[in-house]
Biotite code that builds the C-alpha atoms (Angstrom):
import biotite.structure as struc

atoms = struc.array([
    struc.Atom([28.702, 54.416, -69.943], chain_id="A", res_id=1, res_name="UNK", atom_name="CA", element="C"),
    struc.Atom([31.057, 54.602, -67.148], chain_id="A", res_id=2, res_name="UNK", atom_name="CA", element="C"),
    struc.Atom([34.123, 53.094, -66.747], chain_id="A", res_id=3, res_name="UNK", atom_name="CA", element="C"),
    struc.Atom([36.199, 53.123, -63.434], chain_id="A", res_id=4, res_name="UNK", atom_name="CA", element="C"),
    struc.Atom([39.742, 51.753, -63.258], chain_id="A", res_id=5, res_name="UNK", atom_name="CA", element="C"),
    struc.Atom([41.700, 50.775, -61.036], chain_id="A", res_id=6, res_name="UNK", atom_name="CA", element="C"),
    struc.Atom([45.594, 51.261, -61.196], chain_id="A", res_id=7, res_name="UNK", atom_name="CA", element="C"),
    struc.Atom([47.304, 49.458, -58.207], chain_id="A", res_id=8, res_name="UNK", atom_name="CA", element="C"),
    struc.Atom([50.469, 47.888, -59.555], chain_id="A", res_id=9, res_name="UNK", atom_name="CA", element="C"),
    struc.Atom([50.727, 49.635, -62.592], chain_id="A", res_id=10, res_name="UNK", atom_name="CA", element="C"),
    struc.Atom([53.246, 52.317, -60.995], chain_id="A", res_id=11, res_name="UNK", atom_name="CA", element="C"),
    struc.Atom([55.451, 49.122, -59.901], chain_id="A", res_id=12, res_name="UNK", atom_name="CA", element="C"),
    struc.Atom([55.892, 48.081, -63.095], chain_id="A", res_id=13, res_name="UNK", atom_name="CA", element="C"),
    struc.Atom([56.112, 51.304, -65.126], chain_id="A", res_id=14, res_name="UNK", atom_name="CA", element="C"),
    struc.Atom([59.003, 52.226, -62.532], chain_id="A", res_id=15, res_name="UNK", atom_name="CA", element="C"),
    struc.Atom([60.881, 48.757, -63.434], chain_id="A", res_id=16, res_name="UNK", atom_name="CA", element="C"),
    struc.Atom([60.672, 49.311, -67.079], chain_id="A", res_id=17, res_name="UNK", atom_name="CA", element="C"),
    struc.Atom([62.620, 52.919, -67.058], chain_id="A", res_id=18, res_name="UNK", atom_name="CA", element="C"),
    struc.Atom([64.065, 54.279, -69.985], chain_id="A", res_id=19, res_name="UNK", atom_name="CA", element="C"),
    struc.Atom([63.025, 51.019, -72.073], chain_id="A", res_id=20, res_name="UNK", atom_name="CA", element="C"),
    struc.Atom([60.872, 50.594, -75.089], chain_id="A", res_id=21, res_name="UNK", atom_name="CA", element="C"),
    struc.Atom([58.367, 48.183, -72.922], chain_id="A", res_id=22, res_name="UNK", atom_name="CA", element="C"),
    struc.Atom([58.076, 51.069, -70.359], chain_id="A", res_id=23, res_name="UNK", atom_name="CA", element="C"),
    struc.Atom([56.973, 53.506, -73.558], chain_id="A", res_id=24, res_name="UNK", atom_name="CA", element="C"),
    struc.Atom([54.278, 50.914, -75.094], chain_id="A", res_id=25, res_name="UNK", atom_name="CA", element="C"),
    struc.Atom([52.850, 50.315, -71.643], chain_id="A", res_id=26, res_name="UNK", atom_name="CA", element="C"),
    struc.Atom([52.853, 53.963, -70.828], chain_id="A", res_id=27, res_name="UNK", atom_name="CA", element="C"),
    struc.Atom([51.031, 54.677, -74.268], chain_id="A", res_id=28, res_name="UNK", atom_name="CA", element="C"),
    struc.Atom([48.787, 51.394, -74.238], chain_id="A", res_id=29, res_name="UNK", atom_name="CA", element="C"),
    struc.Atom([47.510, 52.635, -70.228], chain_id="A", res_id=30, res_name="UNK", atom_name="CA", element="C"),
    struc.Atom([46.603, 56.162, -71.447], chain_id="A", res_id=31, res_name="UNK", atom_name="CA", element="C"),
    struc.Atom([45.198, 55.234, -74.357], chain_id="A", res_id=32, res_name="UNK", atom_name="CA", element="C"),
    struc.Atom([42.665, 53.067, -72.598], chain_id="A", res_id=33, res_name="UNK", atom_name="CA", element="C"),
    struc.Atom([42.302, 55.463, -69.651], chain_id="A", res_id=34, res_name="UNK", atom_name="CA", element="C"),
    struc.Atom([41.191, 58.453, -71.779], chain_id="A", res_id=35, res_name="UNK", atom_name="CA", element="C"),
    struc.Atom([38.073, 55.936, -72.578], chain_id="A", res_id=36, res_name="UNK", atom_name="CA", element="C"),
    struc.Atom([37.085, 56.042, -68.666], chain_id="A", res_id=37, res_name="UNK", atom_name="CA", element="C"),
    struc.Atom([34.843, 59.019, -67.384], chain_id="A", res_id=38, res_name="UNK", atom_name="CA", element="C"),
    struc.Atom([36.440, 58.825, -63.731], chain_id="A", res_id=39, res_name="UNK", atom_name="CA", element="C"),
    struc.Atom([39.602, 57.061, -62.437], chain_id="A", res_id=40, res_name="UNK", atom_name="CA", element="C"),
    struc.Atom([40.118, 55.933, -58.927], chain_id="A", res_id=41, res_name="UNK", atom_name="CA", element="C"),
    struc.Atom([43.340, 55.320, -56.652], chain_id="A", res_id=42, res_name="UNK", atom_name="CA", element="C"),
    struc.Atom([43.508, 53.896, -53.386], chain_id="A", res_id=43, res_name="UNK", atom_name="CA", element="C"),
    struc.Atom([46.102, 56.241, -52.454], chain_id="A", res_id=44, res_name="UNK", atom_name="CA", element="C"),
    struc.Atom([47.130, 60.388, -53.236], chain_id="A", res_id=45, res_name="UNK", atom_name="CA", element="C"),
    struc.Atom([50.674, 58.903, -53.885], chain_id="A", res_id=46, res_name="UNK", atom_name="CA", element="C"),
    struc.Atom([49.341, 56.519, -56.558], chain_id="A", res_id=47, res_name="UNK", atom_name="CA", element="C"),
    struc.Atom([46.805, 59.332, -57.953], chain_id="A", res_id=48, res_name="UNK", atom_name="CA", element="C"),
    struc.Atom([50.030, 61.779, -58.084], chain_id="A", res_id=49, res_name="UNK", atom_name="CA", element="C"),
    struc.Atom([52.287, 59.457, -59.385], chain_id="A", res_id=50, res_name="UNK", atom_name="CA", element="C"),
    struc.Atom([50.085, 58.246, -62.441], chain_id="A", res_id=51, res_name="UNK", atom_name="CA", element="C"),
    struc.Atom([48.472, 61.221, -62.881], chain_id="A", res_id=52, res_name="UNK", atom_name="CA", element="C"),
    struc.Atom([51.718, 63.086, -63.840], chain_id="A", res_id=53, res_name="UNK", atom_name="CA", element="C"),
    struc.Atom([53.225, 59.906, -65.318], chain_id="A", res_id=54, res_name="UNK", atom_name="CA", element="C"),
    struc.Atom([50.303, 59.554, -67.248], chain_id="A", res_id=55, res_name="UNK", atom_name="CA", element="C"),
    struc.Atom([49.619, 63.152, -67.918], chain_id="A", res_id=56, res_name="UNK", atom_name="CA", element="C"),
    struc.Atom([45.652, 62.308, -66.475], chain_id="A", res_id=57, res_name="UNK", atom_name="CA", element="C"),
    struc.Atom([43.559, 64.984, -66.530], chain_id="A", res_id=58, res_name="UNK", atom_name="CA", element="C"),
    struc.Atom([43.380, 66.192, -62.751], chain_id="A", res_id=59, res_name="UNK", atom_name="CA", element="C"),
    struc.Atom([39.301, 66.480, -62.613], chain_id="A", res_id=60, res_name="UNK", atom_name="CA", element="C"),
    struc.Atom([38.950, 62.949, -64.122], chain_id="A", res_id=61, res_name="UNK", atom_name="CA", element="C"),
    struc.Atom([40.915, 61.524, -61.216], chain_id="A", res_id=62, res_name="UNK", atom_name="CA", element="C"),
    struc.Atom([40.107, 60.703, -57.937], chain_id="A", res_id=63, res_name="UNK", atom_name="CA", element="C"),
    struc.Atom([41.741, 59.395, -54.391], chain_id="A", res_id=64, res_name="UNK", atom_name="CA", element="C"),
    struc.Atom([39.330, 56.405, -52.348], chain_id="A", res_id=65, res_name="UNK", atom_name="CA", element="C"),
    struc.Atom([40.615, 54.518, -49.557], chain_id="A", res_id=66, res_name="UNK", atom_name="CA", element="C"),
    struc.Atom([40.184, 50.994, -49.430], chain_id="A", res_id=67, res_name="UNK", atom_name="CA", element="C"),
    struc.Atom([37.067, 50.762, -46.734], chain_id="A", res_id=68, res_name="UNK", atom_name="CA", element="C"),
    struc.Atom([35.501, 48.145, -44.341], chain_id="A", res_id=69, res_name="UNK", atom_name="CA", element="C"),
    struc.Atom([32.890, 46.692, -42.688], chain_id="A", res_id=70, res_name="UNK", atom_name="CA", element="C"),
    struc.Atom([33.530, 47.251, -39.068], chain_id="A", res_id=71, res_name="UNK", atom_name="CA", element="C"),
    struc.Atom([30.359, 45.188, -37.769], chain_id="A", res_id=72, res_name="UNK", atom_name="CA", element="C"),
    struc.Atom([31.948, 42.200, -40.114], chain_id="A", res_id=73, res_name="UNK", atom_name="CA", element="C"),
    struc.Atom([34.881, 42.851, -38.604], chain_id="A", res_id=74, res_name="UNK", atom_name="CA", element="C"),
    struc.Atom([33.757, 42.774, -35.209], chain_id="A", res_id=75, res_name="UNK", atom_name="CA", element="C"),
    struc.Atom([31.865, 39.335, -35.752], chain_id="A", res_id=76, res_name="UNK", atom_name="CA", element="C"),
    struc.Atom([35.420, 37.570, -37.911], chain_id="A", res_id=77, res_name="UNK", atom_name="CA", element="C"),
    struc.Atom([37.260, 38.989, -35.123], chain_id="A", res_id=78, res_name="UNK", atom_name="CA", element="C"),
    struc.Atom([35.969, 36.320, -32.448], chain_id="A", res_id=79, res_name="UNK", atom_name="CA", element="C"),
    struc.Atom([38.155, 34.121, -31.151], chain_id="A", res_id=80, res_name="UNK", atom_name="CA", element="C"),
    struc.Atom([37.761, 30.900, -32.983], chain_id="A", res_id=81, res_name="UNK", atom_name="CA", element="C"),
    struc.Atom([38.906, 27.368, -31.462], chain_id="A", res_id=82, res_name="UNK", atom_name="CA", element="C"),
    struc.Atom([41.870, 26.851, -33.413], chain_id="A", res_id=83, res_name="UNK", atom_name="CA", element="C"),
    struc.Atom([44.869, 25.669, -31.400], chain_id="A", res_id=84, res_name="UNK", atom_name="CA", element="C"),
    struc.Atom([47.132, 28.461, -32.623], chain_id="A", res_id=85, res_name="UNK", atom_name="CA", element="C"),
    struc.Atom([44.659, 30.823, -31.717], chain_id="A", res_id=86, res_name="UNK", atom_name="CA", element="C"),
    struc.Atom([44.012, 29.097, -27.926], chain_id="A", res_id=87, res_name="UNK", atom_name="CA", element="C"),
    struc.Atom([48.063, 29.286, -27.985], chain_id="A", res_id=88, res_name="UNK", atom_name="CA", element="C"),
    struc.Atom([48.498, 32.825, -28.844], chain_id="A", res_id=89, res_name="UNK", atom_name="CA", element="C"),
    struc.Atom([45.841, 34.199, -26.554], chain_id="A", res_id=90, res_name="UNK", atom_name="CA", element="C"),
    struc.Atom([47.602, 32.037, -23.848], chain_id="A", res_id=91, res_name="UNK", atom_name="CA", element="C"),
    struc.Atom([50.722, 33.324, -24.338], chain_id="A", res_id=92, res_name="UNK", atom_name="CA", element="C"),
    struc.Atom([52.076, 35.668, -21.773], chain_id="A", res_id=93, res_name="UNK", atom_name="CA", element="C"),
    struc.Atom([54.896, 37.644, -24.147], chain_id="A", res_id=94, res_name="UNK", atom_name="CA", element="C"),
    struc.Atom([54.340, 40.620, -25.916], chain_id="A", res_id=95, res_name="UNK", atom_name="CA", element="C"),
    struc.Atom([52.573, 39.500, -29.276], chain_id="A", res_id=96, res_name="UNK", atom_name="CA", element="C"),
    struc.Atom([53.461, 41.035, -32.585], chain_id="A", res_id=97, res_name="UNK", atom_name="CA", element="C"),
    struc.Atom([52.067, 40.214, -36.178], chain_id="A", res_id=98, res_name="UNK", atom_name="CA", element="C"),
    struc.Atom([52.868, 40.593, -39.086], chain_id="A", res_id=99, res_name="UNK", atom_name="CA", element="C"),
    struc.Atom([50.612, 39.850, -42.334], chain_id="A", res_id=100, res_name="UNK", atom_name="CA", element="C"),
    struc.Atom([51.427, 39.207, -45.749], chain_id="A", res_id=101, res_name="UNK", atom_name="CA", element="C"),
    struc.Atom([52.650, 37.486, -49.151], chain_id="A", res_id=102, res_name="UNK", atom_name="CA", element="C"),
    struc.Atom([56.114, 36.349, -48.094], chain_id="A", res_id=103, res_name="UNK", atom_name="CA", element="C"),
    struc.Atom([57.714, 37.832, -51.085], chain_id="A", res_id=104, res_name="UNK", atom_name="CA", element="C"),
    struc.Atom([60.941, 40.386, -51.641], chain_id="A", res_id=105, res_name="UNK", atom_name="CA", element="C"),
    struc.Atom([58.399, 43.708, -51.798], chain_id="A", res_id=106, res_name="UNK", atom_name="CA", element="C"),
    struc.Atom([56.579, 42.910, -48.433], chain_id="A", res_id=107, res_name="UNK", atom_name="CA", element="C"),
    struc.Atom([60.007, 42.823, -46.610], chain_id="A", res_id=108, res_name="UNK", atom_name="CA", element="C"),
    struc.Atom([59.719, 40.489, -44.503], chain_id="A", res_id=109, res_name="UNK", atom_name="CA", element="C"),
    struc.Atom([63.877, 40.177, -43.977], chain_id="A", res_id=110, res_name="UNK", atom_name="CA", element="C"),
    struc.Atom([63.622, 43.378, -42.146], chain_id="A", res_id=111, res_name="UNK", atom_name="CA", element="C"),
    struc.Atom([60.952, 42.419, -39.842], chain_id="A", res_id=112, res_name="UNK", atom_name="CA", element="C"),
    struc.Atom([62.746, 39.147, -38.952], chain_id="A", res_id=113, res_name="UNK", atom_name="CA", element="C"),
    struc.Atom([66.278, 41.171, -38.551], chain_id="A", res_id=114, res_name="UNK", atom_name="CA", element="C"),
    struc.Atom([64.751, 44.004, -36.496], chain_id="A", res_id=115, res_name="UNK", atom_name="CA", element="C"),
    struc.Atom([62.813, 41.429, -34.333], chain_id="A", res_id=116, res_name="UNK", atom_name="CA", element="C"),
    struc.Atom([66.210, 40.028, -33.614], chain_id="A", res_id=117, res_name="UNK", atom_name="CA", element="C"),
    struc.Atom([67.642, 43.107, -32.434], chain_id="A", res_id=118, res_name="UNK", atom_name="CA", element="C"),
    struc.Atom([64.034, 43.531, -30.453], chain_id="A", res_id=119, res_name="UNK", atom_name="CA", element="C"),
    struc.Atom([64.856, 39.902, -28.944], chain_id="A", res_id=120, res_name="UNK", atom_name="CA", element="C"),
    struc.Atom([68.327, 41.299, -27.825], chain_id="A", res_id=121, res_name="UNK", atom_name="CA", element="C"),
    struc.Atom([67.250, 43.196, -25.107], chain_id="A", res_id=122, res_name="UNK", atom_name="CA", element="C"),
    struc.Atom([63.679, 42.357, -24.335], chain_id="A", res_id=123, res_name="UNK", atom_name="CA", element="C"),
    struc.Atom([63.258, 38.550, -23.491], chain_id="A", res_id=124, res_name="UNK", atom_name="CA", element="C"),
    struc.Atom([59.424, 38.406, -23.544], chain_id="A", res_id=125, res_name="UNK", atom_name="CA", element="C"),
    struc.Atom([58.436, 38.607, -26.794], chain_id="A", res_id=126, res_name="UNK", atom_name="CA", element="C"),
    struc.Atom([57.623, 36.912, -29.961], chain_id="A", res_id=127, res_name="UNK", atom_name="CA", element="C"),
    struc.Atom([57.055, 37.292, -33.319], chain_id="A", res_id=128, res_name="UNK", atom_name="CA", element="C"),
    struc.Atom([53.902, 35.975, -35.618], chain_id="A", res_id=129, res_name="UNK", atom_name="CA", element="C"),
    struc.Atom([53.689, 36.034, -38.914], chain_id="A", res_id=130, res_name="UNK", atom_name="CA", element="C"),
    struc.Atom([50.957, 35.145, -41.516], chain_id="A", res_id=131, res_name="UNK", atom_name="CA", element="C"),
    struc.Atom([51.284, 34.288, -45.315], chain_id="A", res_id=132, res_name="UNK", atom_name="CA", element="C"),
    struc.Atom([52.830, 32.132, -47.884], chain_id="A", res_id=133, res_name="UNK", atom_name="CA", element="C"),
    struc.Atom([54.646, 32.665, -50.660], chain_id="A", res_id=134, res_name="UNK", atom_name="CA", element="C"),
    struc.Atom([58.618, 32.200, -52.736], chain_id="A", res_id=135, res_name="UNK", atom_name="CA", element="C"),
    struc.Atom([59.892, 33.479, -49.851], chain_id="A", res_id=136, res_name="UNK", atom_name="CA", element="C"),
    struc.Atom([58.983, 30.580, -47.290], chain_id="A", res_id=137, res_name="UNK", atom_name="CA", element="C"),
    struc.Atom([62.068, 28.674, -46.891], chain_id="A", res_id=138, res_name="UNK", atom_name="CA", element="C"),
    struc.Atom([64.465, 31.975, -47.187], chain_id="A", res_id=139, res_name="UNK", atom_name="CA", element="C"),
    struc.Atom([62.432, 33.368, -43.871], chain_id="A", res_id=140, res_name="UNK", atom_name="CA", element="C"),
    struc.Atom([62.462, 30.321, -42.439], chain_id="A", res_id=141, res_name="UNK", atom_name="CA", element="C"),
    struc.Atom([66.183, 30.204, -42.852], chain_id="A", res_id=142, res_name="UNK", atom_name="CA", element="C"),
    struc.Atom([67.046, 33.670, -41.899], chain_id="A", res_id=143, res_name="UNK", atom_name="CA", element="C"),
    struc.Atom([64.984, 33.010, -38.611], chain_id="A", res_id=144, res_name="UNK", atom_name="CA", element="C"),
    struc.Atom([67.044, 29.660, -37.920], chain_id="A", res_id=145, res_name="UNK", atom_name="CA", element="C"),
    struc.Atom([70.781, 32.245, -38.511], chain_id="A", res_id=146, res_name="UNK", atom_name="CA", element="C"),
    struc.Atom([68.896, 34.396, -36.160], chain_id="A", res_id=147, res_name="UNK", atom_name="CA", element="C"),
    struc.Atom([68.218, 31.426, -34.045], chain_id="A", res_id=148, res_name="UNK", atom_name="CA", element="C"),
    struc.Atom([65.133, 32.553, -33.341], chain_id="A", res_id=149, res_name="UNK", atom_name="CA", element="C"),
    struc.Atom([63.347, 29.369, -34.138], chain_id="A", res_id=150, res_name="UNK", atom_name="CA", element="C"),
    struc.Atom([61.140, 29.907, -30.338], chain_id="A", res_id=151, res_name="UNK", atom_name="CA", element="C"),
    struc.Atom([60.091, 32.629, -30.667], chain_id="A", res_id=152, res_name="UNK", atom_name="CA", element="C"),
    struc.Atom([59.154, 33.531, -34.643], chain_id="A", res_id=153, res_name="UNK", atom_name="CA", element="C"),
    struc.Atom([56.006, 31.848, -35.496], chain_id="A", res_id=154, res_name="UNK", atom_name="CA", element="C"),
    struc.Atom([54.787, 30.918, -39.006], chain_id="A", res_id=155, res_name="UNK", atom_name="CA", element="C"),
    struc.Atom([50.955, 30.619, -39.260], chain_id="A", res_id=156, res_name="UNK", atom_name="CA", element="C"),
    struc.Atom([50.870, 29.814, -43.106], chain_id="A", res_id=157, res_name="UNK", atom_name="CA", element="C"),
    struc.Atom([48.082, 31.338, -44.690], chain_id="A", res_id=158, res_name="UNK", atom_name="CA", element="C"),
    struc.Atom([44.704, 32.141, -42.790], chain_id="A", res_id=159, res_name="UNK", atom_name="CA", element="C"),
    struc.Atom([41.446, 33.540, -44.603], chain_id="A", res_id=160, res_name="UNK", atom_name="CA", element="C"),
    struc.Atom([40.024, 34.976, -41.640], chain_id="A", res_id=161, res_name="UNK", atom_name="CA", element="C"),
    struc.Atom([43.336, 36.918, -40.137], chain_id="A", res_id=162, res_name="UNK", atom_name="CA", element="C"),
    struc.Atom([40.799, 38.967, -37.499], chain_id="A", res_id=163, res_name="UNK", atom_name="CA", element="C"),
    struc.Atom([41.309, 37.035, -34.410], chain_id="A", res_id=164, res_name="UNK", atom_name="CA", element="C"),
    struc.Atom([45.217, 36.783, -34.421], chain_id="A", res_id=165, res_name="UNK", atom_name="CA", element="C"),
    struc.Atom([44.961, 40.945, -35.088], chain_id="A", res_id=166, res_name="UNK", atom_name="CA", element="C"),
    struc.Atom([42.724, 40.740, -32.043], chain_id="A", res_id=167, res_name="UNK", atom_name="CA", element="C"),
    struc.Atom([45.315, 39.078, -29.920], chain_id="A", res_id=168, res_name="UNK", atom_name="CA", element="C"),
    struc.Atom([48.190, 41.331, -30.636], chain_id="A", res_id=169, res_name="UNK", atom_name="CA", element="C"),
    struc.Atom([49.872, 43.652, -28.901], chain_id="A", res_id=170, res_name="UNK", atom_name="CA", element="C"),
    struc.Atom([51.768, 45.590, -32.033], chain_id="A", res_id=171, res_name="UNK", atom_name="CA", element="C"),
    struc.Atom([50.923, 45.075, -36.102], chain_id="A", res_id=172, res_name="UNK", atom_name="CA", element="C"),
    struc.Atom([53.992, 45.446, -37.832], chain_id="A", res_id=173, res_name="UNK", atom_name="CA", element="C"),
    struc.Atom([53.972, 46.423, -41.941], chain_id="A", res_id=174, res_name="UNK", atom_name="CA", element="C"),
    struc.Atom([57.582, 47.182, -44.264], chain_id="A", res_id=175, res_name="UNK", atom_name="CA", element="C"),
    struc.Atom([56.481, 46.851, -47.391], chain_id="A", res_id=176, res_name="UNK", atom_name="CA", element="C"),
    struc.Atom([58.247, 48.329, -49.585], chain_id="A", res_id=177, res_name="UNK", atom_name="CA", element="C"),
    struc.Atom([55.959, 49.682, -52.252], chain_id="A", res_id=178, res_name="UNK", atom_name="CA", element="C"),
    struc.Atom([52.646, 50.068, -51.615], chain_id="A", res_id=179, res_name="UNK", atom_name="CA", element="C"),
    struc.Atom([49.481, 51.886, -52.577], chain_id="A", res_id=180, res_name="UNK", atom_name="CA", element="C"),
    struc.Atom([47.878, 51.621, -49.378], chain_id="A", res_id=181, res_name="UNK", atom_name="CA", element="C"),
    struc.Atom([47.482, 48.404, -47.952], chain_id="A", res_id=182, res_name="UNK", atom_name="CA", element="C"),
    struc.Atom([44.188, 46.829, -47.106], chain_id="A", res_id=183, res_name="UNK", atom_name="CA", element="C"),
    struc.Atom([45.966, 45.224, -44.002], chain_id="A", res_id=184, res_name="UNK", atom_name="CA", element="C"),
    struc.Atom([46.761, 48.223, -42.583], chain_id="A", res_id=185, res_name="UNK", atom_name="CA", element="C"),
    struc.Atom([42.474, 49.496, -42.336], chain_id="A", res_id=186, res_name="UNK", atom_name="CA", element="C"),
    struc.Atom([42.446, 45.924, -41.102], chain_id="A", res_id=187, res_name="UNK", atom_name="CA", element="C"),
    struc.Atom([44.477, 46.284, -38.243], chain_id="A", res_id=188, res_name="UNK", atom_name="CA", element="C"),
    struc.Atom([43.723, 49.181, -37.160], chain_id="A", res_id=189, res_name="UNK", atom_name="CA", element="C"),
    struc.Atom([39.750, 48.424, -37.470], chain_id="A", res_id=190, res_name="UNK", atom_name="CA", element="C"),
])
């Protein structure tokens, strides 16, 4: 039988846990069950390096695979649908950037809003999207009212199908800060 695992946020939380007794147990337990799988796979050679010498893997029982996509599915979600934020965005004449995420510490979205500001400084036509939810709501929201940038940063909320606004951009903007490697990323650039 073979089993395939994934290890996407494991690296996260075996960095937080240095030097304790929880990092040891959950460095032990995750071997342990990964010397019962006949191939493991990463999304990224960062993740497969990092766990496979954190983990001490075997190197021919590990394996790098991006994250794919469909680009023909892509191609039909990407049509411009008739919501009003869409009909908005694709009438708007300034430079469109997006950004795409759970609004949370580790996506860094403080550094998009504070470099946006500093963007805003010295070119006039251009504003910021951004798509997601998350702890983090009111604190952007916030930050972009200090920045007083209330015109010109958009929030979206959540979307399912984030294909059109990628299609109405002009730049795709992404600071996580940890980060295997991000499905949004093949999605933007598909």
């Amino acid at each position: 039988m073979s089993c395939v695992r994934k290890a996407i946020g494991y690296a996260k939380v075996i960095r937080r846990k240095k030097g304790s007794v929880y990092r040891f147990f959950l460095l032990s337990l995750i071997k342990n069950l990964y010397s019962f799988a006949d191939q493991i796979i990463f999304v990224s050679h960062g993740l497969n390096k990092y766990l496979t010498r954190t983990l001490k893997l075997k190197k021919e029982r590990v394996l790098t695979i991006y994250n794919g996509l469909d680009l023909n599915l892509v191609q039909n979600k990407a049509q411009i649908e008739s919501y009003p934020d869409l009909r908005k965005m694709q009438n708007e004449k300034n430079i469109k950037i997006i950004s795409i995420g759970r609004f949370s510490n580790g996506k860094d979205f403080v550094t998009i809003i504070k470099a946006f500001s500093l963007l805003k400084k010295k070119f006039k036509k251009i504003r910021l999207y951004l798509i997601g939810d998350g702890e983090m709501n009111k604190n952007l929201k916030y930050l972009v009212t200090e920045f007083k940038l209330e015109n010109d940063v958009i929030f979206l909320g959540w979307k399912d199908n984030v294909f059109p606004y990628l299609k109405l951009a002009d730049l795709f903007v992404f600071s996580s800060l940890h980060e295997g490697f991000a499905r949004i990323i093949i999605e933007a650039m598909a």
